[in-house]
C-alpha positions as CSV (number, residue, x, y, z in Angstrom):
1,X,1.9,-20.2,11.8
2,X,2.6,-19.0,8.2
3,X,2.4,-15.5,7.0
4,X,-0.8,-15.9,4.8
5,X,-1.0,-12.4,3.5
6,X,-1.4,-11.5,-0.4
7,X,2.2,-10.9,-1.7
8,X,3.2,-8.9,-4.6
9,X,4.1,-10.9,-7.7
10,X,7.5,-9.0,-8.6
11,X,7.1,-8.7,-12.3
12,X,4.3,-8.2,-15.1
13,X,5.5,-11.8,-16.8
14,X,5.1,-15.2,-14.6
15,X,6.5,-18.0,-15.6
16,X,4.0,-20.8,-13.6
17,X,6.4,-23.4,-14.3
18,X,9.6,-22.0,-12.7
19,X,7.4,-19.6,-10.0
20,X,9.9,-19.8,-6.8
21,X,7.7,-21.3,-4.4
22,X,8.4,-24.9,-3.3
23,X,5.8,-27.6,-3.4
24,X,3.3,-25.8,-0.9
25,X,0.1,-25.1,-2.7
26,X,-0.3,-21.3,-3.8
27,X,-3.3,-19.0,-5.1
28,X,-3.3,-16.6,-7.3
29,X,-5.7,-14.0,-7.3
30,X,-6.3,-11.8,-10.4
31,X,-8.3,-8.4,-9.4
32,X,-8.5,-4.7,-10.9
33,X,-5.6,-5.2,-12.9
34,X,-3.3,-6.6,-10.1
35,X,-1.8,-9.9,-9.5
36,X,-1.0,-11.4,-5.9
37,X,-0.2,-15.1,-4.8
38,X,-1.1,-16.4,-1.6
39,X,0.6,-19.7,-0.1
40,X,-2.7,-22.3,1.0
41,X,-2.7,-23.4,5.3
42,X,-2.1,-26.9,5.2
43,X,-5.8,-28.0,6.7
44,X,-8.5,-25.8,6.3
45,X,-10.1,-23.5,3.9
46,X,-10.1,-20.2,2.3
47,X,-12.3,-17.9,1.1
48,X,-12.0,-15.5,-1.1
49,X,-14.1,-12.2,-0.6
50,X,-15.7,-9.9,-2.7
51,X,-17.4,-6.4,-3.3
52,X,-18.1,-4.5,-6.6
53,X,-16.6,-7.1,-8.7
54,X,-13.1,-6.6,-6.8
55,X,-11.3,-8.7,-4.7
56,X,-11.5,-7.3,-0.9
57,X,-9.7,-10.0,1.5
58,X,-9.3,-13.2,2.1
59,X,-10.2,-15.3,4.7
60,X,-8.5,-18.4,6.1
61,X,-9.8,-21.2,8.7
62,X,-7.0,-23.3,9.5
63,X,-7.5,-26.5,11.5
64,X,-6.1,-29.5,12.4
65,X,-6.6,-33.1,12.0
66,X,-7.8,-34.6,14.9
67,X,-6.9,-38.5,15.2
């Protein structure tokens, strides 16, 4: 299993285009100022939590495909 867990973006300029991070699907999350990516499970879903107009957490339910 991946490490899920906000990361720091390392500088105040991204470049979306040339961001180092594969082909895996990423989110960015924009809250009180700060900037944090996120790489997306492969099957499941994510939520992203809330309180007092800041972002608190998010949440991830990963599954499987079952065939």
């Amino acid at each position: 299993m991946k490490d899920l867990r906000l990361q720091d973006i390392p500088s105040k300029i991204i470049d979306i285009e040339t961001f180092d991070a594969g082909k895996e699907p990423l989110v960015f999350v924009l809250s009180n100022g700060i900037l944090k990516y996120a790489p997306l499970p492969p099957h499941g879903e994510t939520k992203i939590v809330t309180h007092n107009n800041k972002v608190t957490r998010l949440l991830y339910n990963e599954g499987e495909l079952f065939e």
